[in-house]
BAMI-670371 format. One record per residue: residue in three letters; x, y, z of N, C-alpha, C in turn. Coordinates in pm, whole numbers, plus 50000, padded with zeros to 5 digits. Each point is the difference from the previous one (the first is absolute). Layout:
% residues N
AlaXYZXYZXYZ/...
% end
This chain:
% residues 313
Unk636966570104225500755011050058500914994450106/Unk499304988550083501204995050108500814989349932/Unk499884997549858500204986149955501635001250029/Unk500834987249944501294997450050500865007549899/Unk501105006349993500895003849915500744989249943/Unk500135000349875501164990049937501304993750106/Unk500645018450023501424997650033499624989150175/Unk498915001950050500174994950126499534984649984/Unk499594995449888499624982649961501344997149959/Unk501095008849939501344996949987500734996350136/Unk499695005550075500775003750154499304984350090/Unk498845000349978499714989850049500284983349978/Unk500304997549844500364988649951501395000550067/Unk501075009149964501094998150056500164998050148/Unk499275006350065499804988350155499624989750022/Unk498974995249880499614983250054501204996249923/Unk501005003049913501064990449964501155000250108/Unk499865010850050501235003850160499474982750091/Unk498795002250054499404994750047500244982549967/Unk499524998049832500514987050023501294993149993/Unk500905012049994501684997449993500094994850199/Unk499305009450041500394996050116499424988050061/Unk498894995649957499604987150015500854988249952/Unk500935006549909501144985249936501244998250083/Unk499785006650112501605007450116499704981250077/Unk498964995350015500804989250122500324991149870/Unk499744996449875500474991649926501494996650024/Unk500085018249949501625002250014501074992350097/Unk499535005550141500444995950122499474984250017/Unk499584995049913499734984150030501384997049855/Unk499915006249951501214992949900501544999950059/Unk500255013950026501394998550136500024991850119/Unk498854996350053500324991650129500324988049925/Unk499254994849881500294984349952501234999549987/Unk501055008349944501095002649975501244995250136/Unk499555008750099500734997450121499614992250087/Unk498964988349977499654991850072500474985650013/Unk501244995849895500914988850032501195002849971/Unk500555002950128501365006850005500964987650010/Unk499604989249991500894985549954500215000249860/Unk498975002149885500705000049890500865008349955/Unk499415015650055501055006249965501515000150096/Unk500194993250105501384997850008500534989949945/Unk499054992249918500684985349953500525007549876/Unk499375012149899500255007049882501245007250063/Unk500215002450091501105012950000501094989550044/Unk500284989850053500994990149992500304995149886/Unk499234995749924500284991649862500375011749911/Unk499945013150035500025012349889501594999150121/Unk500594998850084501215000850047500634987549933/Unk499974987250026500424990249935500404998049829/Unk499445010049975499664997349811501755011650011/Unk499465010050077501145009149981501814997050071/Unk499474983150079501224999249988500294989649936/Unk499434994349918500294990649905500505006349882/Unk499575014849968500414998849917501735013950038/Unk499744999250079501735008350059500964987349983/Unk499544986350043500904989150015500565004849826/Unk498904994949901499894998449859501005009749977/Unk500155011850051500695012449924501574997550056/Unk500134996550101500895000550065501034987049946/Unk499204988349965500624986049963500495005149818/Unk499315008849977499865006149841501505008950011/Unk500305007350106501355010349971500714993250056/Unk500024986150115501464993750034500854991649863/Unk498874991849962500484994149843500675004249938/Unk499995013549917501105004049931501035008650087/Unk499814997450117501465009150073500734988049997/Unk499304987650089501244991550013500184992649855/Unk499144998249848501074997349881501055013049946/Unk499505013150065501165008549951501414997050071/Unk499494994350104501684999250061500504984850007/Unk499344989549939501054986549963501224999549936/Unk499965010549894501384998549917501585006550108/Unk499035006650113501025002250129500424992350079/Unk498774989550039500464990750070500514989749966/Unk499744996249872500654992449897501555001649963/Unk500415014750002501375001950008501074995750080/Unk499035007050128500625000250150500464983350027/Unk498964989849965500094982950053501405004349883/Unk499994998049845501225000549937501445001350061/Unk499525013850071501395007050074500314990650080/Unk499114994650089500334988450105500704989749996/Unk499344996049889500304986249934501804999449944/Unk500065009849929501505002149969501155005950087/Unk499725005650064500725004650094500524984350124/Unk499094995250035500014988950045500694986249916/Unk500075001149841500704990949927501355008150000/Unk499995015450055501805001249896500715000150175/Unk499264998950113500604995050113500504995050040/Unk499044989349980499954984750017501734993949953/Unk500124987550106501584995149960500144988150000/Unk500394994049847499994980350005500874991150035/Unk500004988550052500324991750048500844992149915/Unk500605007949892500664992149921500815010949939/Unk501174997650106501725009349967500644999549871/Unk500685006949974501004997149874500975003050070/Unk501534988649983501195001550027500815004449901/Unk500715009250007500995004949932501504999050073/Unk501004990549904501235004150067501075012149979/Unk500715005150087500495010849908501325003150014/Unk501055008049959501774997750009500074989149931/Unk501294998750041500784990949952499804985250028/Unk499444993449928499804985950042500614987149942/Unk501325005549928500684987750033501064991150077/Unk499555005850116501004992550068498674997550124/Unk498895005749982498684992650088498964990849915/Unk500404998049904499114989049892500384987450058/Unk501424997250037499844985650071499544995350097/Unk499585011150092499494992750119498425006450024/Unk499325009949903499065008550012499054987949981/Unk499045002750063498574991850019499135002549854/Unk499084991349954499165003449872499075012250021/Unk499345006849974499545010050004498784996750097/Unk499444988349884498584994350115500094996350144/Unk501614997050023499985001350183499365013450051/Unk501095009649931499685011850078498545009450001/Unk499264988949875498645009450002498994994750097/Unk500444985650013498604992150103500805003250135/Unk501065002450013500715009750177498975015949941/Unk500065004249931499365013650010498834999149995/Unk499054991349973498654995749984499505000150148/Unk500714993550064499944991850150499935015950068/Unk500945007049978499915009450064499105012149978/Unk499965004449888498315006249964498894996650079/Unk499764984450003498784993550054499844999750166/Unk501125006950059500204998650151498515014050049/Unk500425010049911498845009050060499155006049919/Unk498775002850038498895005649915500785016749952/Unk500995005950077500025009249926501054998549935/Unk500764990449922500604993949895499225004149900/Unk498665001949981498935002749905500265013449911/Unk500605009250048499805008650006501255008849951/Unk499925010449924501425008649950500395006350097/Unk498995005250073500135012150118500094995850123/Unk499984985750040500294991850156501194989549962/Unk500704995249896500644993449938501214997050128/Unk500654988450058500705000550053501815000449951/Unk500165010649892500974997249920501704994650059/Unk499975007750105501114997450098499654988050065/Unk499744994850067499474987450081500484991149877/Unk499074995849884500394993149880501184996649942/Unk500725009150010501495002749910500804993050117/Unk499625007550113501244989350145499614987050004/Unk499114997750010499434984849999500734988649935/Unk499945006249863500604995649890501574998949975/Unk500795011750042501214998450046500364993150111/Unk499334994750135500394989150069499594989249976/Unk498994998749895500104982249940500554997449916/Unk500275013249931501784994149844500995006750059/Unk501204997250062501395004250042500305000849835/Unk499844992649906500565004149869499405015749924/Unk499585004050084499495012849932500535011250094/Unk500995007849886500645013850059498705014650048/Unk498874998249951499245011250045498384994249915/Unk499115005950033498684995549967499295014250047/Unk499044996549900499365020150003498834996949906/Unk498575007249983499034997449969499385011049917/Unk499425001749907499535011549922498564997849968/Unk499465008350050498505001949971499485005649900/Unk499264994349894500095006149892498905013750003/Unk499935008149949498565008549962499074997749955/Unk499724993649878498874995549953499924982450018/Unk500704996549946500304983849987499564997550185/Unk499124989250037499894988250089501164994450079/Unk501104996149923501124989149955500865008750136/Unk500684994850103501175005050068501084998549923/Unk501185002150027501614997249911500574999650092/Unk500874985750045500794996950076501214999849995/Unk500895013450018501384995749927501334995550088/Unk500784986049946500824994650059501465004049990/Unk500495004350074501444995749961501064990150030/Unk500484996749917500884984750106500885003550044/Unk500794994150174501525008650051500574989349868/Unk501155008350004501454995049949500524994350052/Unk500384985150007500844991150109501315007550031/Unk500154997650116501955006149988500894985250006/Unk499174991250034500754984449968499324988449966/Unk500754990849981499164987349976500714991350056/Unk498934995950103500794987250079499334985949997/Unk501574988050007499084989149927500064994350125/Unk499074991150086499954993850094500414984949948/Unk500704992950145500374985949963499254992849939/Unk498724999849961499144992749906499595005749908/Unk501595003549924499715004849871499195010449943/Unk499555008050125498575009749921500705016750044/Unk499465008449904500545009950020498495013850010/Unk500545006750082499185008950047501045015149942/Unk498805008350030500365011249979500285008250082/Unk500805009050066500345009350132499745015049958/Unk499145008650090499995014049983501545003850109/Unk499845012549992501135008650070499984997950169/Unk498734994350061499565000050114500244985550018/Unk500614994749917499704984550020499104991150056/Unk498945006149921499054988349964499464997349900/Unk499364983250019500104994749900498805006349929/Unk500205002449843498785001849917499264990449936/Unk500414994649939499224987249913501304990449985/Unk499894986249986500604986649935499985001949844/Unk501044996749952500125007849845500124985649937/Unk499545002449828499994986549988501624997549861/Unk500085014850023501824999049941500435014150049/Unk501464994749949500955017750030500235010449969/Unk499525013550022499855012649941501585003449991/Unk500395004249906500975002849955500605013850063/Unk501725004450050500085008950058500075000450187/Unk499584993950012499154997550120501054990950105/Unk500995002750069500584994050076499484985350084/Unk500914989949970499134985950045500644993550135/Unk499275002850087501004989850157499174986850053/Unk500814991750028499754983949939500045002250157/Unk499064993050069499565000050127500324981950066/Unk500694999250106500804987150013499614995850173/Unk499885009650045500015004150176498464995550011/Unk499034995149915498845000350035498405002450029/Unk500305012449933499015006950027498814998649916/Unk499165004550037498234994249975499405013049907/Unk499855002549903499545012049959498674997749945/Unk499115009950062498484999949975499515013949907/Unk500024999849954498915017549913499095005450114/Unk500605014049991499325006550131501055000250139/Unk500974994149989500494999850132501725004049970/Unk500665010150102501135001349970500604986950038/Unk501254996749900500774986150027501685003750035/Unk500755014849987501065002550039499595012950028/Unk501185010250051500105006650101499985018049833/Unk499895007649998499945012049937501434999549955/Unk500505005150101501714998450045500674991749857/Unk499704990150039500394984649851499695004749904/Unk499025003549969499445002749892500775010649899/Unk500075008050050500735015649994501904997949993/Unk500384987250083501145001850001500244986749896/Unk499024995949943500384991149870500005008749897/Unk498885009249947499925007949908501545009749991/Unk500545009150117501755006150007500524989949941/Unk499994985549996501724996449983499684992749839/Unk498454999949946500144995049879499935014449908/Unk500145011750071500065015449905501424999550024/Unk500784995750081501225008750020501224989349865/Unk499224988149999500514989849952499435002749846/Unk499365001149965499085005249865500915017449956/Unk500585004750080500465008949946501294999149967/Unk500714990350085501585000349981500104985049864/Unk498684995349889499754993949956500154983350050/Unk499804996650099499974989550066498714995250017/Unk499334990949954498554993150007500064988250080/Unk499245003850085499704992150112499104990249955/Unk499964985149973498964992449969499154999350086/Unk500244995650166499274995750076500635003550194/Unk499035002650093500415002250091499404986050067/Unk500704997650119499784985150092499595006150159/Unk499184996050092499755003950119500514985950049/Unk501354995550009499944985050057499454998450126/Unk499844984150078499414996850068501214996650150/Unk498955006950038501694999050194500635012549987/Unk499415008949893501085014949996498675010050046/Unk499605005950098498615010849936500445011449965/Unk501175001649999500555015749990501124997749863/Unk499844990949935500585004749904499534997449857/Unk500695004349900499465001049843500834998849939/Unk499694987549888501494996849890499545003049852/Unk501135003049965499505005749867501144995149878/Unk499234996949895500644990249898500295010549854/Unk500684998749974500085007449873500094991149881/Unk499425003049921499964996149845500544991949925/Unk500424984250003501394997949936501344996050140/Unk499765008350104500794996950100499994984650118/Unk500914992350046500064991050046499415002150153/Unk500305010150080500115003650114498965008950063/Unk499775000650104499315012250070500415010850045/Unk499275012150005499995009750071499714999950180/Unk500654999050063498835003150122500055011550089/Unk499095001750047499575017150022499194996950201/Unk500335009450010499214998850196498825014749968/Unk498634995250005498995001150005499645010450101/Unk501025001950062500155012650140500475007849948/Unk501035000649933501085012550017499535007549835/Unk500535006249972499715010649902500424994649858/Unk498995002049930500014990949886500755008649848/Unk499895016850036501365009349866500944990850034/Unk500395004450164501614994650000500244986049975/Unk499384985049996500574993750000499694997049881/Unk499385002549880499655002849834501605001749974/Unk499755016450033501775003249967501204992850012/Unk499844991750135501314992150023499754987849875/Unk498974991850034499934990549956499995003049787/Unk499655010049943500565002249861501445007449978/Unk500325004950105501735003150014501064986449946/Unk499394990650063500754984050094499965000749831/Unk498644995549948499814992449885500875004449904/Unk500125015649949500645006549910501414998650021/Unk500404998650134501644998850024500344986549986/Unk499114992049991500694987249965500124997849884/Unk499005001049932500145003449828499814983949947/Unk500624994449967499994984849959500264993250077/Unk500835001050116499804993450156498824994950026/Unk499364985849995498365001550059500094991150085/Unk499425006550144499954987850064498704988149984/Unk500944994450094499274985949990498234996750050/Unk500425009050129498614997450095499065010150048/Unk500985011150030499185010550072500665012849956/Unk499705013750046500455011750038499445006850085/Unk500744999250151498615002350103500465013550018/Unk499365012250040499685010750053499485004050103/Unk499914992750095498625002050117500845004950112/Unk501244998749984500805010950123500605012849911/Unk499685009450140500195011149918501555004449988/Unk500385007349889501355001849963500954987149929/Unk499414987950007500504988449945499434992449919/Unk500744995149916499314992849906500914987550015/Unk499384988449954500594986550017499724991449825/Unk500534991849987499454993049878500524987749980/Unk499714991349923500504987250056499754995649823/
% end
């Protein structure tokens, strides 16, 4: 009658199992302390778990620079190209081409070989580093240079090419306005300024010739008579060339400085002329004289050098 009910031997087992759950509680709490009781390994794990993660950021990072910088070689590869050529169609060589140009036959006799004028233009290229160059080029400087070491050259001028390396040096030769032969037989060439251009090694044809007797020293490069002379030889062999009278040769004799004789063609006698006074009018007198004498020839002279008179002998 007092015995135990089923349901309460149910009730009771389930407390001794409460019971020995709670007897397994310090296990528990002995398994978490082992855990947090060497806090050296686990910071040595959470470093090497940092380290791994940046080894492998390096890895990712060395992984996406690679193909950026081969996507862009065929750019930089261009760009050196661009460099490279731009710098060759610049660039300026040390080896001129001369070109002469006009009229050159009456400067072929005394004109220099070409290879003078390229190793004078060589010389001068090589004076400065920006000679190198299309765009620092000293083109003016060059060209004058060159015209005060050839008096035989009427103008000098330089062309830079566009594509081509090569400069182009182009010459022109003056036109003598005379040719004068000095007492030792040698004959030079005279511009309008009277000076001398080059020693010729024969006579350009056309070209008025005065046979030099008084002395004088003629050097290339240096004036050897006065402008004046020069100018008033050229009047009296036009004025004489027109009234068909050919003047072979003019004379500067020696002990006279002011005067000029002039020989005609075939004729025995001289002209002589004063180097001061005005060279139409005494043309005129002196082919007047000639025409009015007609077959009359004198012997020696027909002087002109005072004005209004003529004399002849």
């Amino acid at each position: 009658m007092f015995g135990r009910s089923t349901k309460n031997t149910k009730n009771d087992q389930t407390s001794d199992r409460r019971q020995v759950q709670r007897g397994n509680t310090p296990q528990a709490f002995s398994y978490y302390a082992s855990r947090v009781s060497d806090p050296t390994a686990a910071r040595t794990a959470v470093r090497q778990t940092i380290e791994n993660n940046k080894d492998s950021d390096k890895k990712s990072k060395k992984a996406r620079v690679l193909p950026t910088v081969l996507s862009r070689l065929p750019f930089w590869i261009l760009l050196l190209v661009v460099v490279v050529c731009t710098i060759k169609i610049l660039s300026l060589s040390n080896d001129p081409k001369v070109i002469v140009v006009g009229d050159n036959s009456s400067g072929s006799n005394y004109l220099q070989s070409d290879a003078v004028y390229v190793v004078a233009a060589q010389k001068l290229l090589a004076t400065s580093i920006t000679n190198k160059s299309k765009l620092t080029v000293n083109t003016n400087g060059i060209t004058q240079s060159l015209k005060r070491e050839f008096p035989e050259l009427a103008d000098v001028s330089m062309s830079i090419p566009l594509v081509s390396n090569r400069p182009v040096v182009y010459i022109q030769p003056a036109v003598p306005s005379l040719v004068l032969q000095s007492t030792k037989d040698s004959n030079f060439a005279i511009n309008d300024t009277g000076f001398v251009l080059s020693q010729l090694s024969s006579l350009p044809s056309g070209v008025p010739l005065v046979i030099d007797q008084s002395g004088l020293s003629p050097s290339p490069g240096r004036q050897l008579i006065p402008s004046g002379t020069v100018s008033f030889v050229k009047t009296v062999a036009y004025q004489f060339g027109a009234a068909h009278l050919t003047i072979s040769s003019f004379v500067l004799p020696a002990g006279s400085p002011y005067e000029l004789d002039a020989h005609l063609t075939g004729k025995p006698y001289a002209i002589r002329f004063n180097l001061e006074n005005d060279a139409l009018t005494q043309s005129g007198a002196a082919i007047a004289t000639v025409q009015q004498l007609g077959g009359k020839v004198p012997s020696d002279y027909i002087d002109v050098r005072v004005p209004g008179r003529v004399y002849y002998k």
